[in-house]
Each structure stands twice: as C-alpha cells, then as structure tokens.
C-alpha positions as CSV (number, residue, x, y, z in Angstrom):
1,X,0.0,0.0,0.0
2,X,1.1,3.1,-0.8
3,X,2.2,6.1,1.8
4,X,-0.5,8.3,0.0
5,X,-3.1,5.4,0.5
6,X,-2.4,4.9,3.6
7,X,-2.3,8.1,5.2
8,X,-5.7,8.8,3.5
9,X,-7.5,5.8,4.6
10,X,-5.7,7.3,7.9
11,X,-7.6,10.2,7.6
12,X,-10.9,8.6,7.0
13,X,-10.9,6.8,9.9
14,X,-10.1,9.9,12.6
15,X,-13.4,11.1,10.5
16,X,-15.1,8.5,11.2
17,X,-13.8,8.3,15.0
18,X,-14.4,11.8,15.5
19,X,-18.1,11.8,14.0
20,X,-19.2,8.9,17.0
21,X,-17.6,10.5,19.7
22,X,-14.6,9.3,20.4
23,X,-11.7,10.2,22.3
24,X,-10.2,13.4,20.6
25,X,-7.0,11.9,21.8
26,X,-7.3,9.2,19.8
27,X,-8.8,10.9,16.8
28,X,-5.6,12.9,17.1
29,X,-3.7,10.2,17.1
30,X,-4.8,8.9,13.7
31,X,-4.3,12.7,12.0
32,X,-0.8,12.6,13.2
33,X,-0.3,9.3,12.4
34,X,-1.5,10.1,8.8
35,X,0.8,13.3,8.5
36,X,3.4,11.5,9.5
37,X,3.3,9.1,7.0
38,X,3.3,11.3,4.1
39,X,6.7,12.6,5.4
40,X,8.3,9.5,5.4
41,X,11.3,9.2,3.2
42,X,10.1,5.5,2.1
43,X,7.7,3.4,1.8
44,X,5.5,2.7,5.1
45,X,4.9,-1.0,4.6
46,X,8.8,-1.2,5.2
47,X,9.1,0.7,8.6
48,X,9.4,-1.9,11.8
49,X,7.0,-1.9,14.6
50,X,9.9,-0.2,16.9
51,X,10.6,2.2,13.4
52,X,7.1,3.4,13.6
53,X,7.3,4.0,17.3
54,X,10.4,5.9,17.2
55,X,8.7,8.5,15.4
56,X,7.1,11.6,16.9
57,X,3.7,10.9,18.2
58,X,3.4,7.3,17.3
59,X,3.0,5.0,20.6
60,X,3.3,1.3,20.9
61,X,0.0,1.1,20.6
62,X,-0.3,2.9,16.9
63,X,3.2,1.7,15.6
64,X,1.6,-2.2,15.9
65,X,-1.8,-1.2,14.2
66,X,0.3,0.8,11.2
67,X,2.8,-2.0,11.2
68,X,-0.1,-4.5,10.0
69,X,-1.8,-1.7,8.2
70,X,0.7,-1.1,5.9
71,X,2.0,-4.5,5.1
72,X,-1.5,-6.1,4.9
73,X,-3.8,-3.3,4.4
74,X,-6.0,-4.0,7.4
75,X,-5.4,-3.9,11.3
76,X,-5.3,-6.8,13.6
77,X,-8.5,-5.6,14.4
78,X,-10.7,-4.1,12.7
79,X,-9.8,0.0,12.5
80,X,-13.1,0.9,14.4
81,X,-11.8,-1.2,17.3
82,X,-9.4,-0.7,19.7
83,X,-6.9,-3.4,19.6
C-alpha cells in the first residue's frame, strides 16, 4: 500500500472516529499518524514496529496497528476497534 493510501484511509478513519464521539486523543492520534506518513522518506509498509514508534507521536500502541496496516492493508482488528 502506498504512503498516500495509507495516510488517507488514515484520515478517514479519525473522521469516522471523531463523527461517533470518540476520544479526541485518539482521533488525534490517527491525524498525526497520517501526517506523518506522508513525510516518510520511504515506503511505510517497510518501517518496523519499533521504526514506527520511534517517530514523533506514534505510541506502541499505533506503531503495531500501522505495522499491520501497511504490510497487509488492514489492522489486527478491525480499524473501528481498539486493539
């Protein structure tokens, strides 16, 4: 998947969390997350869990959702869920 799909299917779902209410944290979260993807200097399905976690605003948490994201184009669980 590509850094631009990614970080717009990203974006989507901090709509989507942010239209039901959820925690603005975590809608945050995602909108950061998909920022920083698009200034990545490759290609997001190649960053490690620990890669993704290294970078500003991405916790634990967030780096093992994109990790899966990226490589497989869906989340251990599904996006709507917290995992």
């Amino acid at each position: 998947m590509s850094n631009e799909v990614l970080a717009q299917r990203l974006r989507e779902h901090a709509a989507c969390l942010a239209k039901r209410g959820d925690n603005l944290f975590r809608v945050r979260a995602f909108r950061h997350a998909a920022f920083t993807v698009m200034s990545l200097q490759k290609e997001a399905e190649k960053l490690s869990r620990d890669e993704w976690a290294k970078l500003p605003g991405i916790g634990n948490s967030l780096a093992e959702t994109l990790v899966e994201y990226a490589r497989a184009g869906r989340s251990p669980s599904p996006l709507g869920e917290r995992g």
